[in-house]
C-alpha positions as CSV (number, residue, x, y, z in Angstrom):
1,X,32.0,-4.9,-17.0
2,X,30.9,-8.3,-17.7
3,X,28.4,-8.1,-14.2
4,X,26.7,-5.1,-15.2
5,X,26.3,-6.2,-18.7
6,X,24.8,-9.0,-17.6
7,X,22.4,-6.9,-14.9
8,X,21.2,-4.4,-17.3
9,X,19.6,-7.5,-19.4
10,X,18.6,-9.3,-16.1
11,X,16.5,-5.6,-16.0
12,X,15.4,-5.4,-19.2
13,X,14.1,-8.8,-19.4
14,X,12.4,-8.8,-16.2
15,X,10.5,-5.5,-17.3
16,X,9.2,-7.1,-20.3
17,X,8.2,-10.1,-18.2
18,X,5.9,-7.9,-15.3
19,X,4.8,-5.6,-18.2
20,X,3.1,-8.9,-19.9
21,X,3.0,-10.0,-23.4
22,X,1.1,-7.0,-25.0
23,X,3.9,-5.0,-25.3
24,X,6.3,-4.5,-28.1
25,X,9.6,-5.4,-26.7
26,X,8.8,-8.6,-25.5
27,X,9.1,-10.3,-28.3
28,X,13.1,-10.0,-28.0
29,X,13.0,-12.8,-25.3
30,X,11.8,-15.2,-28.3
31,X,15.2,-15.3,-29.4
32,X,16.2,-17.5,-26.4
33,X,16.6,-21.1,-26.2
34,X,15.0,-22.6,-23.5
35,X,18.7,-24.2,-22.5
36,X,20.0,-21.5,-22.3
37,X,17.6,-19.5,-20.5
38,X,17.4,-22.2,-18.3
39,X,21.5,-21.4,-17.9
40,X,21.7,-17.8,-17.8
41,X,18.8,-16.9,-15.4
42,X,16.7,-19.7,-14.6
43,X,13.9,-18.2,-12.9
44,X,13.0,-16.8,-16.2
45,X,12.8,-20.3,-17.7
46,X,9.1,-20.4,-18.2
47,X,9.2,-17.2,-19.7
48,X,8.5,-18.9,-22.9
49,X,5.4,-20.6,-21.8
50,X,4.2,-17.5,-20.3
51,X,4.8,-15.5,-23.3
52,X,3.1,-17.8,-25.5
53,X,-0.3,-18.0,-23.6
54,X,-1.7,-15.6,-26.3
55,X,-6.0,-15.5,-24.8
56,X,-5.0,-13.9,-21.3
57,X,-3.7,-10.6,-23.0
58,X,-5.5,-10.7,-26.5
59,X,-8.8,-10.2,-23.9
60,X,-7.5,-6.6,-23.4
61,X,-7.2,-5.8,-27.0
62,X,-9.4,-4.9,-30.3
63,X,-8.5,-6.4,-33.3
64,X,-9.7,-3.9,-35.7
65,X,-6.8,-3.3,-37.5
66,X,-3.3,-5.1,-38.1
67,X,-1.1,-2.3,-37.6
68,X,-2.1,-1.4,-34.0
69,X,-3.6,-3.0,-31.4
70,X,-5.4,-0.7,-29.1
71,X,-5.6,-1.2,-25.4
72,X,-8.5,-1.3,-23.6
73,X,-8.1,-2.5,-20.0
74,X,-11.0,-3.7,-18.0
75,X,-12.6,-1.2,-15.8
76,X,-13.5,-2.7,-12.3
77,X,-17.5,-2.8,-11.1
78,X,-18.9,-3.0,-7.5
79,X,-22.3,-3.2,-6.4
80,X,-24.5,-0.4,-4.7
81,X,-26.8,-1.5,-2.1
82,X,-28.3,0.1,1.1
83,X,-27.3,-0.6,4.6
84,X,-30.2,-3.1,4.3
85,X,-28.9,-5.3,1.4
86,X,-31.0,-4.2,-1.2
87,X,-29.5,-3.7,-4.8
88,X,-29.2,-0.5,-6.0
89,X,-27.1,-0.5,-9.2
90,X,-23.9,-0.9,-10.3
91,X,-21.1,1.6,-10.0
92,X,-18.1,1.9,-12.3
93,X,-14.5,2.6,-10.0
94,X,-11.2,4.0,-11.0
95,X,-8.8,1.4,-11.9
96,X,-6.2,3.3,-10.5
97,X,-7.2,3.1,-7.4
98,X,-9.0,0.0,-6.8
99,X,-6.6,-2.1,-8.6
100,X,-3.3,-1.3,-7.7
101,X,-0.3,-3.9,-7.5
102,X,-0.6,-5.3,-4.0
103,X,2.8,-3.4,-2.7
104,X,2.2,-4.7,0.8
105,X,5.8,-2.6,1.8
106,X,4.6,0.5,1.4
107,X,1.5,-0.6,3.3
108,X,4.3,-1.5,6.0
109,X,5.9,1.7,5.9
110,X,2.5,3.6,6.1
111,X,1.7,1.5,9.3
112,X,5.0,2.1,11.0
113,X,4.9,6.1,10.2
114,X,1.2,6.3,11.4
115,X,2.0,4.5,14.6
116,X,5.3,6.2,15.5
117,X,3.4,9.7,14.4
118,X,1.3,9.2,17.6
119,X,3.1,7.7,20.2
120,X,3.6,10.5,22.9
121,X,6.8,10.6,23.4
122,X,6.7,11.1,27.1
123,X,8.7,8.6,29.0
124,X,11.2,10.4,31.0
125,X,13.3,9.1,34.0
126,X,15.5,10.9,36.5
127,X,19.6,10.7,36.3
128,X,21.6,11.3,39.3
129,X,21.6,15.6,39.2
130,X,17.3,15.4,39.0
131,X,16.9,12.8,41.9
132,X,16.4,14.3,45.1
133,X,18.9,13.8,48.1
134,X,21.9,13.0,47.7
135,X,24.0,16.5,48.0
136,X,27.0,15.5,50.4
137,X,29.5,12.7,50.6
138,X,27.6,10.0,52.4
139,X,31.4,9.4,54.2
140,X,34.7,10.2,54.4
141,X,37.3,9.8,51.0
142,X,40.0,8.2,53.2
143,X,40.5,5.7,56.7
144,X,36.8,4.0,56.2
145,X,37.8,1.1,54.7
146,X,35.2,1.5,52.2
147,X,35.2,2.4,48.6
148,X,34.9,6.1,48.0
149,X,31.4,7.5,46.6
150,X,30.5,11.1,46.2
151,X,26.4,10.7,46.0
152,X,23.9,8.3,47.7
153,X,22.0,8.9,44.6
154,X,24.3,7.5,41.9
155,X,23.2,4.8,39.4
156,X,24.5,1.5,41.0
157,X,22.7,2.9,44.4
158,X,19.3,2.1,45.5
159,X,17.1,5.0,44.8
160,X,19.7,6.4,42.4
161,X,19.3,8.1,38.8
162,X,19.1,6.4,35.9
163,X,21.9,6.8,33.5
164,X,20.8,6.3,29.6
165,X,17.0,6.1,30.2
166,X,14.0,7.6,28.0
167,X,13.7,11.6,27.7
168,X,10.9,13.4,26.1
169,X,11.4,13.2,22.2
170,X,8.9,12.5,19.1
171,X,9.3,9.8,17.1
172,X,7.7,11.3,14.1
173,X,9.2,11.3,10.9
174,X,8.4,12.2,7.3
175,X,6.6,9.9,4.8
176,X,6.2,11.3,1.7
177,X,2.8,12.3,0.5
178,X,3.0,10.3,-2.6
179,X,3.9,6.9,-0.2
180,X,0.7,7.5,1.6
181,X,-1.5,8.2,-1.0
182,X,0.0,4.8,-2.9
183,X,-0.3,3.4,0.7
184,X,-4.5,4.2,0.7
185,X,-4.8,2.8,-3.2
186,X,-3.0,-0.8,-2.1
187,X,-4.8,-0.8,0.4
188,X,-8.3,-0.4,-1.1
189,X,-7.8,-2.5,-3.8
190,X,-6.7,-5.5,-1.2
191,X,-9.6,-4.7,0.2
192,X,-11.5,-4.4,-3.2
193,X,-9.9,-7.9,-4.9
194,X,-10.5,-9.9,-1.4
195,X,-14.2,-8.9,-1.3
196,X,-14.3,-7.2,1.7
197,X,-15.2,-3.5,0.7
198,X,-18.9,-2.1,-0.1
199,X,-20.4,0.5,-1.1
200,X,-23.4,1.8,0.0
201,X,-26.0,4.7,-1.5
202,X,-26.1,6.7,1.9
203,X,-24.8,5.9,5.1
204,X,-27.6,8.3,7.1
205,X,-29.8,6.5,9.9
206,X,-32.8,7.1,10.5
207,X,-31.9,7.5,14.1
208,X,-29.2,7.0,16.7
209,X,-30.4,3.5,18.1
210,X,-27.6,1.2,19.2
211,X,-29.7,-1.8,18.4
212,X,-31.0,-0.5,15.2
213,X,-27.7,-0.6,13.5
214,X,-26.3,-3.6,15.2
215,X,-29.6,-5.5,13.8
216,X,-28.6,-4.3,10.4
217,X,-25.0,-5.6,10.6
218,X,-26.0,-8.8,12.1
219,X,-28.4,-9.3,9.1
220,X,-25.4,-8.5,6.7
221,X,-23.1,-10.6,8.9
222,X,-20.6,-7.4,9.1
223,X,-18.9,-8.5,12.9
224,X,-15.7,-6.4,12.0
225,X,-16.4,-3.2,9.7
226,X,-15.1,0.6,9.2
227,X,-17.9,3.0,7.8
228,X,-16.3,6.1,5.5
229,X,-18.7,8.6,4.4
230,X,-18.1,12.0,3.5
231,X,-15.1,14.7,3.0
232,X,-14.8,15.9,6.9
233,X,-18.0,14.9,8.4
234,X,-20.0,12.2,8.9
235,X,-23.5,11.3,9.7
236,X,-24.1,12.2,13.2
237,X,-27.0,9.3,14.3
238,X,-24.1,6.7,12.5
239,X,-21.2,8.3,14.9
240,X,-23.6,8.1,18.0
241,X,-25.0,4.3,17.5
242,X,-21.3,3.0,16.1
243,X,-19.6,4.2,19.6
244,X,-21.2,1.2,21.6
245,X,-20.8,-1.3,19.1
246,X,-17.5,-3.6,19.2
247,X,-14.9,-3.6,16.2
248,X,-17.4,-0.7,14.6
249,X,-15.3,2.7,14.1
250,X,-16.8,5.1,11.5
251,X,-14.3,7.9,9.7
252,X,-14.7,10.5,7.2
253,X,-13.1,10.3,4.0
254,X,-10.2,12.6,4.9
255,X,-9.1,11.0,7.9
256,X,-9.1,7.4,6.0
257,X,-5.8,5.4,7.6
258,X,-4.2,2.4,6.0
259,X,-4.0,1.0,10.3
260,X,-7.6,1.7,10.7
261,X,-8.7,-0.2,7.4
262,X,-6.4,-3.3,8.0
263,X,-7.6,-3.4,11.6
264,X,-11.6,-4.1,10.4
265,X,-12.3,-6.9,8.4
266,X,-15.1,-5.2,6.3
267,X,-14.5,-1.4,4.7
268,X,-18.3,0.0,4.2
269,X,-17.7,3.3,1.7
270,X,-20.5,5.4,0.7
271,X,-20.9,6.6,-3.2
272,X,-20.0,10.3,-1.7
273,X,-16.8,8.9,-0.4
274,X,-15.7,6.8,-3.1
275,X,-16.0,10.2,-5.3
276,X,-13.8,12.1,-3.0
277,X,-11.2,9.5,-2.8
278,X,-11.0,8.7,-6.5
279,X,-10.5,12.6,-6.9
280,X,-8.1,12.7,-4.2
281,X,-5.8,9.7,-4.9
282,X,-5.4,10.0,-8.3
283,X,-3.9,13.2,-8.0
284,X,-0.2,12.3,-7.3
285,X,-0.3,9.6,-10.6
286,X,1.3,10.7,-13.5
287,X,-1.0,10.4,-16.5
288,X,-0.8,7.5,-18.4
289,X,-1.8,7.2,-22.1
290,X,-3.5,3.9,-22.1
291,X,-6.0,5.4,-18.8
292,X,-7.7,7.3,-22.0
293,X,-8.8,3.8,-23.8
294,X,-7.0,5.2,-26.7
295,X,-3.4,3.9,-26.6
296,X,-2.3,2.8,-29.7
297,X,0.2,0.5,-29.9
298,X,2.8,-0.3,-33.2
299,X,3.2,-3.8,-34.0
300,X,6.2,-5.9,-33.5
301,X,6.9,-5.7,-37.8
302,X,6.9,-1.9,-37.7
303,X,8.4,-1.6,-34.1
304,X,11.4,-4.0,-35.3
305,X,12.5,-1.6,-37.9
306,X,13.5,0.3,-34.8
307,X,17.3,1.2,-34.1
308,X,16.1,1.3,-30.9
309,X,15.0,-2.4,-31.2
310,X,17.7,-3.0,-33.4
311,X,20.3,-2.4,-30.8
312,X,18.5,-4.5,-28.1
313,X,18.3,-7.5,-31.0
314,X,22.2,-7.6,-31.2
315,X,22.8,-7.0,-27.8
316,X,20.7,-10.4,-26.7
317,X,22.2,-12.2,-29.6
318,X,25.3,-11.6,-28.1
319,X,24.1,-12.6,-24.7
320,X,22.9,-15.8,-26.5
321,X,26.5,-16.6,-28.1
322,X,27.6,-16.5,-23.9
């Protein structure tokens, strides 16, 4: 009893220390002493010194009025240029998408599905009944002074079937579709928070030249880079001069892969595909209050008054007396 007691505070004060200092239940970690923080779980012991660094939250919130604060979080920017380099404008991106927590697991497990989801599955050897030969009794049971065998073509002989070896069998499983669509937003906004992904106006060439395009990314220094454009298609002189350029691949927006975006170093999206991805990732996200810049939230005086809070306050106390 006393071991989950102790875990279900252990949870409940690591949620107030990822969810930051803006929210209302984190001021029940103030009731600690440093000691004793420093006892009880002392990876949290600068919990304190994190709380009280007041300007990296208070950025995030308007001050208006005392008994709310309401939370505005930043909304991320990226310039719009041409395949040239020349400035276009800036373009406003989805939050939800381009800054996701950097959950490099599921990027594992997306990887490892995608990879066994195309193997072939063909390797196949022969055991003793497919190999040919072998049908009689290469000698007598009895008087050879040899040990018995029934088949030239068991395992331990030469040119004999294999016993345990590969058959034909897929090694694809199920990830679910939620995974993979979290998969694609940590992996954009690695890509986004590293400064490896642009965005472009239009990704259509003039013409199918090799050398025009490769003159282009030499200029912009892009050595190692994917080119996403559109929902299904893509620009047809940009497919043809890509093919005979090394580490240059170019995808449409649906067939966008977590393996193919970690294997370039430089993720070229066009303003048609970041559209289609924003609408299509943000589908499996539950909606979130504060996503419509009008989340209000009580302050810790009203919030206190709580039994909700009221039970959490004697619980840590008692925690405290430990």
């Amino acid at each position: 009893m006393a071991f989950s007691y102790l875990i279900s505070h252990v949870r409940h004060i690591s949620r107030n220390v990822c969810q930051g200092f803006h929210l209302p239940n984190a001021k029940l970690l103030y009731n600690f002493d440093s000691l004793k923080i420093n006892k009880i779980l002392p990876r949290l012991a600068s919990t304190k010194a994190v709380l009280e660094n007041n300007s990296t939250h208070d950025a995030d919130f308007s001050k208006d009025d005392k008994d709310y604060k309401i939370y505005k979080p930043s909304t991320p920017q990226a310039w719009i240029t041409s395949l040239d380099g020349e400035p276009k404008g800036i373009v406003e991106l989805d939050r939800r998408v381009f800054t996701a927590n950097p959950r490099l697991d599921i990027m594992h497990r997306y990887v490892v599905w995608q990879l066994a989801k195309r193997r072939a599955g063909t390797a196949k050897t022969k055991n003793r009944g497919e190999v040919r030969g072998g049908g009689r009794k290469p000698w007598p049971q009895k008087h050879t002074g040899r040990a018995r065998q029934g088949s030239i073509r068991a395992p331990h002989f030469r040119g004999g079937g294999v016993i345990h070896g590969p058959r034909p069998r897929s090694y694809d499983f199920t990830l679910p579709r939620k995974v993979r669509s979290m998969a694609l937003r940590v992996a954009l906004s690695v890509k986004f928070t590293q400064g490896d992904l642009h965005i472009v106006d239009s990704l259509c060439l003039e013409d199918h030249k090799t050398q025009h395009l490769k003159d282009m990314l030499d200029n912009r220094q892009w050595y190692s880079v994917l080119f996403v454009d559109g929902n299904t298609l893509i620009d047809r002189n940009l497919r043809l001069a890509s093919k005979n350029i090394p580490n240059c691949d170019s995808l449409p927006s649906m067939a966008l892969n977590v393996h193919m975006m970690l294997k370039r170093h430089t993720l070229v999206l066009s303003l048609h595909a970041v559209k289609l991805l924003q609408e299509r990732l943000v589908k499996d996200l539950a909606e979130q209050t504060w996503d419509k810049y009008d989340f209000k939230m009580s302050s810790f005086d009203s919030t206190w008054e709580s039994d909700y809070y009221t039970r959490e306050v004697e619980e840590l106390n008692e925690l405290q007396e430990l």
